[in-house]
C-alpha positions in Angstrom: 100.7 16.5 77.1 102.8 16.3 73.9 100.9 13.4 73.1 97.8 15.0 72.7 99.8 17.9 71.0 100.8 15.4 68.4 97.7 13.9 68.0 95.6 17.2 67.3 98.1 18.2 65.0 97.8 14.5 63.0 94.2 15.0 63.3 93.9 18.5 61.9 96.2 17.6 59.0 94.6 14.7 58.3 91.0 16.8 58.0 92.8 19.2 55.7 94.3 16.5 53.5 90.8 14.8 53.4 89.4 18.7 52.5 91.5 19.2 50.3 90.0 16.4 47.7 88.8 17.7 44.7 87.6 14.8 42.9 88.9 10.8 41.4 91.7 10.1 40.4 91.9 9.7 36.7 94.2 8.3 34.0 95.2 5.2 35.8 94.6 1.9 33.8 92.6 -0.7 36.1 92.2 1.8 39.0 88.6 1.0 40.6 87.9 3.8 43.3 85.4 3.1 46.2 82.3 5.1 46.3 83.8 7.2 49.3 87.4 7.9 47.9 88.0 11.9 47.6 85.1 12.7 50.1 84.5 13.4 53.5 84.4 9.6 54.1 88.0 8.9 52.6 89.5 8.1 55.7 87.7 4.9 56.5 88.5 3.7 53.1 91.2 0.6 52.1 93.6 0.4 49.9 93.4 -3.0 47.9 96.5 -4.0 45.7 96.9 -7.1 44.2 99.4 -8.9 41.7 97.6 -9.9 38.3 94.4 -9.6 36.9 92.9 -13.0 38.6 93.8 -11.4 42.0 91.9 -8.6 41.2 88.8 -10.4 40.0 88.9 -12.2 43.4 89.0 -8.6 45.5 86.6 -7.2 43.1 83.9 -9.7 44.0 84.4 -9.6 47.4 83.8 -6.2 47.4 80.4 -7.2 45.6 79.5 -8.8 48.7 80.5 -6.1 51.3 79.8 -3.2 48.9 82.0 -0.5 47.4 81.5 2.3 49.7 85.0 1.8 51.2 
């Protein structure tokens, strides 16, 4: 029973994080959002860091291959 309790309550905060979204993030040097990041969607979205430029360049085409949605 609290288990369920705890997982409503994670779910419904969650949904009103996610809500709560008004738009991108801006001001961050070398910050490339997916297509779904601040929307209803943002939730099935990863989080990609890297170290360096050349690291980057490698995520950034692979996400050219499995798209930017996410």
């Amino acid at each position: 029973m609290t288990l369920n309790l705890l997982s409503a309550k994670s779910k419904n905060d969650l949904a009103r994080a996610v809500g709560n979204k008004k738009g991108r993030i801006t001001g961050i040097k070398k910050l490339d959002d997916a297509n779904n990041a601040g929307k209803k969607d943002a939730q099935n979205c990863t989080l990609i860091l890297t170290e360096g430029d050349s690291a980057k360049a490698l995520a950034v085409a692979g996400l050219g291959v499995i798209g930017r949605d996410n």
